[in-house]
C-alpha positions as protocol buffer text, in pm:
chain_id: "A"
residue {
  index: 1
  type: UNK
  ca { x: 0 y: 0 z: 0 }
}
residue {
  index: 2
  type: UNK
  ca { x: 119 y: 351 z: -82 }
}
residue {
  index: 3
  type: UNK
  ca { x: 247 y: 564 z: 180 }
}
residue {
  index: 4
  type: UNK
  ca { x: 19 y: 854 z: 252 }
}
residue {
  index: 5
  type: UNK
  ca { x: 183 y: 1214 z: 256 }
}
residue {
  index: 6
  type: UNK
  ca { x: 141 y: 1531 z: 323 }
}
residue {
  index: 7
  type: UNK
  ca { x: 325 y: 1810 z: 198 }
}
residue {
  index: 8
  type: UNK
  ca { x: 297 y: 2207 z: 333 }
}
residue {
  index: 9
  type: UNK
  ca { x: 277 y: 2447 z: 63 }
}
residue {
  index: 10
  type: UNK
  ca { x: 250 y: 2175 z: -174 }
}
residue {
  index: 11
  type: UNK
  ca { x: 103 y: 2338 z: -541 }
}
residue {
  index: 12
  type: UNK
  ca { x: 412 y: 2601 z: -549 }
}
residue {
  index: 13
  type: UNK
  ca { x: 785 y: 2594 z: -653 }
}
residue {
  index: 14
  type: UNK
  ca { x: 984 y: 2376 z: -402 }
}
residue {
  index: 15
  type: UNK
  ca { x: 675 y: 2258 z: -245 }
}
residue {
  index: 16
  type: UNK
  ca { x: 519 y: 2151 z: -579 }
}
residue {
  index: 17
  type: UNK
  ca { x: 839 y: 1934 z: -683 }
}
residue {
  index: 18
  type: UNK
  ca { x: 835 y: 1777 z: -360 }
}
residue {
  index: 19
  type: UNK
  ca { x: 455 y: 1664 z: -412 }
}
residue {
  index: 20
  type: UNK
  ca { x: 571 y: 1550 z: -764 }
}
residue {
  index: 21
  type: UNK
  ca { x: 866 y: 1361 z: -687 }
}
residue {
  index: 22
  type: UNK
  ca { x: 665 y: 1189 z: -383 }
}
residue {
  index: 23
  type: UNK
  ca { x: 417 y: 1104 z: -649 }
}
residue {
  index: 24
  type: UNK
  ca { x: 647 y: 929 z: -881 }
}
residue {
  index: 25
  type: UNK
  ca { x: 823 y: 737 z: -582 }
}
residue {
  index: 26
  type: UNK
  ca { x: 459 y: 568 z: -506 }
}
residue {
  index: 27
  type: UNK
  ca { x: 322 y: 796 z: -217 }
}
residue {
  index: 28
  type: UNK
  ca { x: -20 y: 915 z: -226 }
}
residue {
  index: 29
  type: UNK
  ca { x: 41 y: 1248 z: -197 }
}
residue {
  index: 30
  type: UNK
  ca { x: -225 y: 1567 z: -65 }
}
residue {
  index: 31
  type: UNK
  ca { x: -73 y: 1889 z: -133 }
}
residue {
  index: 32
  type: UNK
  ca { x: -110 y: 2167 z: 128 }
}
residue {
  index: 33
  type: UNK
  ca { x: -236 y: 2527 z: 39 }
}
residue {
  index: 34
  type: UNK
  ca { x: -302 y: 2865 z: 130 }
}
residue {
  index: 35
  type: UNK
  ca { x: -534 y: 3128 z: -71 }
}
residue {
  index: 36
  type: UNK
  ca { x: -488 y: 3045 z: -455 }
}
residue {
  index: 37
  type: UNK
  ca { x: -787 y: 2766 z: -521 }
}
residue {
  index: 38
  type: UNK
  ca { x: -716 y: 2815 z: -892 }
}
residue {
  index: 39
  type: UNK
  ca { x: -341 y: 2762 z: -866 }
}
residue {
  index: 40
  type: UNK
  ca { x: -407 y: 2491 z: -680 }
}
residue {
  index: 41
  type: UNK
  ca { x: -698 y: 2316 z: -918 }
}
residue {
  index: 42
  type: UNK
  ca { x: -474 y: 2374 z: -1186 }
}
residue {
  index: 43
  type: UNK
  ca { x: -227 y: 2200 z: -1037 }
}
residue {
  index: 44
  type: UNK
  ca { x: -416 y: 1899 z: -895 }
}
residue {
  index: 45
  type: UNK
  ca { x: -546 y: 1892 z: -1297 }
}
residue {
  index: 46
  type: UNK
  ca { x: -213 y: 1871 z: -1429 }
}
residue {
  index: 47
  type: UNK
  ca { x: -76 y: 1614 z: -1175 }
}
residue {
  index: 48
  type: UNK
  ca { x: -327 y: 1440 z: -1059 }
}
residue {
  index: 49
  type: UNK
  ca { x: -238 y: 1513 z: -666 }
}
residue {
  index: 50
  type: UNK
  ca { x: -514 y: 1541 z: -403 }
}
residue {
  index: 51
  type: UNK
  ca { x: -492 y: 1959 z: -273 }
}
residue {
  index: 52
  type: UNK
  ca { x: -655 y: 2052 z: 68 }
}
residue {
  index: 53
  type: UNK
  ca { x: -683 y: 2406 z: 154 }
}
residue {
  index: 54
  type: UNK
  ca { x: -629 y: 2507 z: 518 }
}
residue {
  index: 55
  type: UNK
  ca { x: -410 y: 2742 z: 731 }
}
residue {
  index: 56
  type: UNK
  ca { x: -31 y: 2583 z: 814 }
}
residue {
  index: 57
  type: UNK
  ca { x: -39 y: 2891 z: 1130 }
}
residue {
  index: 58
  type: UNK
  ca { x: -396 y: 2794 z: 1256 }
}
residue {
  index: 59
  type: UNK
  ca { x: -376 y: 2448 z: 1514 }
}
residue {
  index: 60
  type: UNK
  ca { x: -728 y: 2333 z: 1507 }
}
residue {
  index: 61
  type: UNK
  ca { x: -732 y: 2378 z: 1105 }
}
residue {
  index: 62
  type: UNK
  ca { x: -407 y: 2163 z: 1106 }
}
residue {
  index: 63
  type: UNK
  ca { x: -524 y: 1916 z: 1353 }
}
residue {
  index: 64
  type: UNK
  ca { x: -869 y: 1898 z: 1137 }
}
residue {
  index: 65
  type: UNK
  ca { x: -674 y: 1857 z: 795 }
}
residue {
  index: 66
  type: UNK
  ca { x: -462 y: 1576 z: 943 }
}
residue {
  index: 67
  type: UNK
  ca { x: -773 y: 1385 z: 1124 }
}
residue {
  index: 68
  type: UNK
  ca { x: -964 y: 1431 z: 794 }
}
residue {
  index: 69
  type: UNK
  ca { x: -655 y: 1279 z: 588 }
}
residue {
  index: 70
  type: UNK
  ca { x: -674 y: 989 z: 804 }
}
residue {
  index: 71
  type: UNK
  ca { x: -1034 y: 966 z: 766 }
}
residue {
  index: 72
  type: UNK
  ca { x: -995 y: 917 z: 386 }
}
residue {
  index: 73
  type: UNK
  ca { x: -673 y: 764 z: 330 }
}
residue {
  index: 74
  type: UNK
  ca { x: -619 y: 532 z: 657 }
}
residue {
  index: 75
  type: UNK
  ca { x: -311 y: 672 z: 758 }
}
residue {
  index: 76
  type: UNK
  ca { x: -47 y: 1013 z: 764 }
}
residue {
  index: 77
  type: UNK
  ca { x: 269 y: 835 z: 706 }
}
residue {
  index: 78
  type: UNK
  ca { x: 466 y: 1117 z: 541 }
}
residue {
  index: 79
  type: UNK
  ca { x: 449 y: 1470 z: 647 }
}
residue {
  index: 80
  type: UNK
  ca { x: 677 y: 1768 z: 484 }
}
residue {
  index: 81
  type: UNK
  ca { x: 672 y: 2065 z: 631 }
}
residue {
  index: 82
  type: UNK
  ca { x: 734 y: 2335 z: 375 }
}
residue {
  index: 83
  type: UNK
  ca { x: 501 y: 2627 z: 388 }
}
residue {
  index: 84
  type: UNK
  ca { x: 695 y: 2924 z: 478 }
}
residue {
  index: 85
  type: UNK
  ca { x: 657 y: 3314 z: 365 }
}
residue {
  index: 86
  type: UNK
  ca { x: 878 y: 3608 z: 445 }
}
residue {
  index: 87
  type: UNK
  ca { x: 806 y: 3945 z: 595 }
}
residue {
  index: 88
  type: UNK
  ca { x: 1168 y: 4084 z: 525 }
}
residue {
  index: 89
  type: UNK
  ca { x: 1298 y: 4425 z: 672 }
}
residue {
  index: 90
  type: UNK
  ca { x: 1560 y: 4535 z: 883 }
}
residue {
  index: 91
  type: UNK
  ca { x: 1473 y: 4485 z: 1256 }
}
residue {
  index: 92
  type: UNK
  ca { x: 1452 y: 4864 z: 1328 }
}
residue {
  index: 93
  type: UNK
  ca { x: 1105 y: 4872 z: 1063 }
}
residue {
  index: 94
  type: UNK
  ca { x: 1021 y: 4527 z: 1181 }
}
residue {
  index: 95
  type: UNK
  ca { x: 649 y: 4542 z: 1351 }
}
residue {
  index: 96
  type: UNK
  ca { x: 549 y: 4281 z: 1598 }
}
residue {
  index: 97
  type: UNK
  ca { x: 298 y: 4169 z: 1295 }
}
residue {
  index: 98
  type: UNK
  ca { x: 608 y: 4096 z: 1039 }
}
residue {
  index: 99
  type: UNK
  ca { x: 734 y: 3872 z: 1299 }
}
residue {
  index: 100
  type: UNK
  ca { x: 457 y: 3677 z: 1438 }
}
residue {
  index: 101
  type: UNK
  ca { x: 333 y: 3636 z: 1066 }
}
residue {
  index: 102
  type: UNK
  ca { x: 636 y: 3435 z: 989 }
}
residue {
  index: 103
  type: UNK
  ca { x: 719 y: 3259 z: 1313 }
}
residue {
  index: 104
  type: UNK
  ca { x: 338 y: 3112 z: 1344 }
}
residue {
  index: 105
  type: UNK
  ca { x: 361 y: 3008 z: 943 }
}
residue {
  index: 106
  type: UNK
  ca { x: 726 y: 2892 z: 925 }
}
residue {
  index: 107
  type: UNK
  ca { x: 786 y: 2749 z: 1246 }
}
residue {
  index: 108
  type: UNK
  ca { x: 461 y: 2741 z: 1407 }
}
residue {
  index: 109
  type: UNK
  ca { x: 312 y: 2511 z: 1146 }
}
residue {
  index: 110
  type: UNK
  ca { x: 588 y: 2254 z: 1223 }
}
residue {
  index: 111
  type: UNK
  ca { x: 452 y: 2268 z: 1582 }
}
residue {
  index: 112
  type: UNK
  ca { x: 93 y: 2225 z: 1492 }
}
residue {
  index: 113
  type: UNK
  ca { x: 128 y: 1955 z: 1218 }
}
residue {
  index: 114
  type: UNK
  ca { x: 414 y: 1701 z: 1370 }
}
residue {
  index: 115
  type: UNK
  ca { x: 157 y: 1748 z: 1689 }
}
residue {
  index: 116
  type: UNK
  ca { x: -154 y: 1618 z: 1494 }
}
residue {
  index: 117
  type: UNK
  ca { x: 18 y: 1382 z: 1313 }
}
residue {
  index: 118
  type: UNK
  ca { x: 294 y: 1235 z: 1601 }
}
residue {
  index: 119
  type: UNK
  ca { x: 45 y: 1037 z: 1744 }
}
residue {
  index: 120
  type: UNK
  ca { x: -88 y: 858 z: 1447 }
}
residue {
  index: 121
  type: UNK
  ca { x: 223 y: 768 z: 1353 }
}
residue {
  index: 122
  type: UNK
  ca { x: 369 y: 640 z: 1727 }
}
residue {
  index: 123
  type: UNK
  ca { x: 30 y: 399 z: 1695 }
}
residue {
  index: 124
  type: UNK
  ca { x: 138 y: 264 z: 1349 }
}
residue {
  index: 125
  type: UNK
  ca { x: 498 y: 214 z: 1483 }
}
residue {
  index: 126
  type: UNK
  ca { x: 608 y: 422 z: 1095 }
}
residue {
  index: 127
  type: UNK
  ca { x: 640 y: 768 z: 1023 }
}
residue {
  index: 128
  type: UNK
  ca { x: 889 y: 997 z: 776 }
}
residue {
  index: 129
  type: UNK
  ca { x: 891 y: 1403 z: 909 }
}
residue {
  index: 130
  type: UNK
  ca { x: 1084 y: 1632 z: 698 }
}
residue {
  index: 131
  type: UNK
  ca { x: 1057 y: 2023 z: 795 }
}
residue {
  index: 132
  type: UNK
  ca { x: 1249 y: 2275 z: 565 }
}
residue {
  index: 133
  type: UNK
  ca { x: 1486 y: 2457 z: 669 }
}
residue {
  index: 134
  type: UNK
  ca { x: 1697 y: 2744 z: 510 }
}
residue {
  index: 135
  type: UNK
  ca { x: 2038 y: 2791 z: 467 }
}
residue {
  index: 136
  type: UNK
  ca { x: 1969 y: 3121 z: 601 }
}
residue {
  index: 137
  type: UNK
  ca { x: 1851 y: 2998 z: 936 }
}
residue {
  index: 138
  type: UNK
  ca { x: 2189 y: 2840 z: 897 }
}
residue {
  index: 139
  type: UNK
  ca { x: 2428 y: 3145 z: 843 }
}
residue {
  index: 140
  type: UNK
  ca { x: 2149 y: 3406 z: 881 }
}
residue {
  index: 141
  type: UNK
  ca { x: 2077 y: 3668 z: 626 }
}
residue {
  index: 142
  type: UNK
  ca { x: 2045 y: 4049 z: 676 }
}
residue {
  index: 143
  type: UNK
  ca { x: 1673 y: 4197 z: 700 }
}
residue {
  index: 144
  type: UNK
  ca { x: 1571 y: 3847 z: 769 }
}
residue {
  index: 145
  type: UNK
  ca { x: 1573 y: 3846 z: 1180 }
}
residue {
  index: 146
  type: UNK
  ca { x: 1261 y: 3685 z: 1190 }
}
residue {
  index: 147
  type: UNK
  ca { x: 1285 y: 3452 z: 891 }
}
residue {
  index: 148
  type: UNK
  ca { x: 1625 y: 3321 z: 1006 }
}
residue {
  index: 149
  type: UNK
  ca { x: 1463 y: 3289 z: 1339 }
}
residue {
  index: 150
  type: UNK
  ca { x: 1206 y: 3070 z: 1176 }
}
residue {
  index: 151
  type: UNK
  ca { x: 1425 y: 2871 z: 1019 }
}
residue {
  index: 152
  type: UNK
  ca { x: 1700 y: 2797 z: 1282 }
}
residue {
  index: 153
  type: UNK
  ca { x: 1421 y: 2713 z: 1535 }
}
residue {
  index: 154
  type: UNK
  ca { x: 1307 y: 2420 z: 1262 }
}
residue {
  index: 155
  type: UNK
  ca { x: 1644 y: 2286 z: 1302 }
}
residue {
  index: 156
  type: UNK
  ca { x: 1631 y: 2275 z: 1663 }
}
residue {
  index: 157
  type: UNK
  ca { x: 1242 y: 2154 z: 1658 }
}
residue {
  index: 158
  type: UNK
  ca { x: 1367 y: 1849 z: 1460 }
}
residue {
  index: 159
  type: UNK
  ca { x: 1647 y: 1766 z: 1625 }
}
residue {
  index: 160
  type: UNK
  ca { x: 1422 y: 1775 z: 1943 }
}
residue {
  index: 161
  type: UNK
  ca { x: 1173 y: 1559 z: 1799 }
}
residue {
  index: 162
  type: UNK
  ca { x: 1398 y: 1258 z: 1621 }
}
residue {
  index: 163
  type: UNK
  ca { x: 1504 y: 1182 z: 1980 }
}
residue {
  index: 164
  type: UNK
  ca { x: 1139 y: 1140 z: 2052 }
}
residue {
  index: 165
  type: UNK
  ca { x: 1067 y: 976 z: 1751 }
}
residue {
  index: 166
  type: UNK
  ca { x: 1334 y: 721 z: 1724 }
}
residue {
  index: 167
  type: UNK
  ca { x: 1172 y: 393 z: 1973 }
}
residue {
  index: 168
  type: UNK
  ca { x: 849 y: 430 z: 1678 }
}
residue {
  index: 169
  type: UNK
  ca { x: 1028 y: 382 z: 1402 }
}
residue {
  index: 170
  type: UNK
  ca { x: 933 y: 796 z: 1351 }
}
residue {
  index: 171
  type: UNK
  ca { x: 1244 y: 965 z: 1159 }
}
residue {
  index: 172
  type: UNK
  ca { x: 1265 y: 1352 z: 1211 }
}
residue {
  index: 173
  type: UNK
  ca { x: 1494 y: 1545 z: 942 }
}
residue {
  index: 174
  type: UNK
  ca { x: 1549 y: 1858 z: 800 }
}
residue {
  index: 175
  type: UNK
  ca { x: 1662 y: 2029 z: 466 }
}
residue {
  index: 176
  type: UNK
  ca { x: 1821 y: 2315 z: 435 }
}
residue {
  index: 177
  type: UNK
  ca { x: 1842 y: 2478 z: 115 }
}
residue {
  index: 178
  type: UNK
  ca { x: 2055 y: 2758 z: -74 }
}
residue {
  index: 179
  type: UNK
  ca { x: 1886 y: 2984 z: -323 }
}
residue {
  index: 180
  type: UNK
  ca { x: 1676 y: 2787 z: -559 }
}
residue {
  index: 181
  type: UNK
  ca { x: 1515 y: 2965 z: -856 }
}
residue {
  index: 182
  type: UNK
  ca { x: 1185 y: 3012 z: -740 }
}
residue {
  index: 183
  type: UNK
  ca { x: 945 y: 3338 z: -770 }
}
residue {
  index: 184
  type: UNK
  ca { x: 1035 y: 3435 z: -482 }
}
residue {
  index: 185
  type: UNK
  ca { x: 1431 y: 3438 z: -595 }
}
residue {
  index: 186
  type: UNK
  ca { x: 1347 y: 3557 z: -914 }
}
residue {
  index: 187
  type: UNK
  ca { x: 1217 y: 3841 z: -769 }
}
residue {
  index: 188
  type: UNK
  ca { x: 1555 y: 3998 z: -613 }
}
residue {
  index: 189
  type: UNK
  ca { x: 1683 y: 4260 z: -820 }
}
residue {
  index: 190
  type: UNK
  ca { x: 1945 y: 4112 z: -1125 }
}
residue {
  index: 191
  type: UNK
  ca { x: 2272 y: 4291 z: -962 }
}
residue {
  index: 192
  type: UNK
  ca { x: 2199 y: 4163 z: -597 }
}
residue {
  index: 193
  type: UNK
  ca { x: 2150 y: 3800 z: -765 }
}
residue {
  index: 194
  type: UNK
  ca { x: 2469 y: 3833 z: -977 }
}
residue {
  index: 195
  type: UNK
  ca { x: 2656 y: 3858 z: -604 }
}
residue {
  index: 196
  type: UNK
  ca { x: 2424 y: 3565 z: -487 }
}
residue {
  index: 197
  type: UNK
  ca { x: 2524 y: 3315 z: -788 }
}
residue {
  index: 198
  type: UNK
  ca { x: 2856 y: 3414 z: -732 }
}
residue {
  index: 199
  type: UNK
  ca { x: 2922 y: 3287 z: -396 }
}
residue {
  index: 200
  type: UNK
  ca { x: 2778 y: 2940 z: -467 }
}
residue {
  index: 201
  type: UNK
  ca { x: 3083 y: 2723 z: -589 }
}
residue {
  index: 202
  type: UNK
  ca { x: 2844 y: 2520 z: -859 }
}
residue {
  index: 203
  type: UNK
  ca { x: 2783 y: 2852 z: -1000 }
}
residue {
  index: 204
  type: UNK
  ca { x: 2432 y: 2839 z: -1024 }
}
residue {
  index: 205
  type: UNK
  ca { x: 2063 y: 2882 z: -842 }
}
residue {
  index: 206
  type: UNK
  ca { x: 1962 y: 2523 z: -680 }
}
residue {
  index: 207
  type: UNK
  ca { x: 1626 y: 2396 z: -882 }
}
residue {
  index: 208
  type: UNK
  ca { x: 1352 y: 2305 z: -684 }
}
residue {
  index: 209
  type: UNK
  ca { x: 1433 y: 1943 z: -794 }
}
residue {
  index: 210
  type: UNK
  ca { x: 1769 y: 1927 z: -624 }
}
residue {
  index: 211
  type: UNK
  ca { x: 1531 y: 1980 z: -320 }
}
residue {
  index: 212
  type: UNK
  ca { x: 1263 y: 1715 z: -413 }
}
residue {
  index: 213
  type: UNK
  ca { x: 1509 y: 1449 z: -424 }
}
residue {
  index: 214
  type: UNK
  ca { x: 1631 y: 1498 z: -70 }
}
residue {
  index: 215
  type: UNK
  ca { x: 1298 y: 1451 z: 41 }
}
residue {
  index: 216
  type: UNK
  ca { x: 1244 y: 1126 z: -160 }
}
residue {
  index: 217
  type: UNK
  ca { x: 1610 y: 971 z: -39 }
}
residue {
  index: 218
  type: UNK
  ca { x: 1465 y: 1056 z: 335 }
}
residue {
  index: 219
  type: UNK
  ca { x: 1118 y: 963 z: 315 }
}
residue {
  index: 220
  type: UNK
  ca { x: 1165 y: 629 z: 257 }
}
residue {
  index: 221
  type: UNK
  ca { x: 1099 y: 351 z: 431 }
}
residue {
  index: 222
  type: UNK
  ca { x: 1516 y: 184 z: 398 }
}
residue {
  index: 223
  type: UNK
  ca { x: 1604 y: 532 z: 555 }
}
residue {
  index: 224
  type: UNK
  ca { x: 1491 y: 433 z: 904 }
}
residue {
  index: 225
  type: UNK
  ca { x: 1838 y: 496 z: 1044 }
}
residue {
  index: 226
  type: UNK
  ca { x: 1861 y: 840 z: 889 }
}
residue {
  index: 227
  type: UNK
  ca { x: 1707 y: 1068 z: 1179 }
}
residue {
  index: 228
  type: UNK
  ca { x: 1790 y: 1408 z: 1365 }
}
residue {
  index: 229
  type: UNK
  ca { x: 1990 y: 1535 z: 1061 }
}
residue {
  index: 230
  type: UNK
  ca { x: 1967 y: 1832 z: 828 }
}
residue {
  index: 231
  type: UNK
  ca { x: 2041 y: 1778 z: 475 }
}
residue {
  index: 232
  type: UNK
  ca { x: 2195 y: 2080 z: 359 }
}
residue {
  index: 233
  type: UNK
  ca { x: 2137 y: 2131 z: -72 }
}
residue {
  index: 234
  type: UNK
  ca { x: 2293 y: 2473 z: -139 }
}
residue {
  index: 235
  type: UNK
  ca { x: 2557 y: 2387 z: -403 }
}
residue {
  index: 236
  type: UNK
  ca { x: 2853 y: 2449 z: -143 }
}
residue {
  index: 237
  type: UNK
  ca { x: 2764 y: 2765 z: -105 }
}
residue {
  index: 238
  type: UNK
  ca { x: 2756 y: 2692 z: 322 }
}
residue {
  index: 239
  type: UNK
  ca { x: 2908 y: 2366 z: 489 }
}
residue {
  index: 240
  type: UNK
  ca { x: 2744 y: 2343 z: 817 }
}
């Protein structure tokens, strides 16, 4: 029986090649969004992958998607958590809103889906938790207090919660990755990503694949001795 899987943020750039690649590894795969139902229909059209619409910040939506997955499929055996935004300024402009926005989405969601899902998956004795990371909660990044923030905490939170995991046969990892050409880094201005390319020793962006494919070799079920670690893909660019 396919393994059933979740994935955060699942219809959009790194998030929708994670869904993808889960697909074509033999996981039944529901793909997480936020706002944009005709994104995501198109999406689910052109894959064929299941898309549930709830709020990654809000626990009793979380806890609801997760019971209702379980309802349907049998099982959460898989869970990525990907869906992050960014509320970028320098700390000085920062408001209290720009930070809690992106703590209770980034890092909050982590909190609020591994708890609806931990359970489950101590009953079945199986589950695979991958939480994304950043090389920037790695290194840190200026005007990013609060997503850096975000991000380190997620490698904390999953170190934390292999050790938990481990007696159930639950795996707890995290991925960090470099710049990947994605809207979002398509959107910084051409100079500032000229300086970006050229401190990444393969000389080029990271593709959301490169990301996908970490969470395929982790996911599976042979990589139950793979656990509390955090796969960094940024093409050399940081060695942590």
């Amino acid at each position: 029986m396919a393994r059933i899987s979740l994935v955060t943020g699942g219809t959009r750039g790194i998030g929708a090649a994670i869904s993808i690649a889960l697909k074509q590894a033999g996981r039944t795969v529901v793909a997480n969004y936020a706002g944009n139902t005709a994104a995501a229909e198109a999406f689910s059209a052109e894959t064929g992958i299941e898309t549930m619409r709830f709020d990654v910040g809000d626990y009793d939506q979380c806890v609801n998607a997760v019971n209702a997955i379980v309802a349907k499929h049998g099982s959460l055996d898989i869970l990525v958590n990907n869906a992050g935004i960014t509320r970028d300024t320098v700390i000085s402009k920062m408001t209290r809103d720009m930070w809690d926005a992106v703590i209770d989405t980034n890092l909050g969601s982590c909190f609020n889906l591994c708890k609806a899902a931990f359970d489950g998956m101590k009953a079945r004795k199986f589950g695979r938790i991958v939480n994304i990371g950043s090389i920037n909660g790695q290194a840190g990044q200026y005007g990013q207090v609060n997503y850096a923030a975000a991000k380190s905490g997620i490698h904390g939170f999953t170190k934390a919660l292999a050790l938990e995991g481990a007696r159930y046969s639950i795996t707890a990892n995290a991925i960090a990755p470099g710049y990947v050409d994605t809207d979002m880094v398509r959107a910084v201005p051409p100079d500032v990503l000229e300086k970006i390319v050229a401190k990444i020793p393969r000389g080029r962006l990271g593709k959301a694949e490169d990301i996908a494919r970490g969470v395929v070799f982790v996911t599976a079920d042979e990589a139950d001795f793979i656990t509390g670690s955090t796969l960094s893909i940024n093409g050399g660019q940081h060695m942590y």
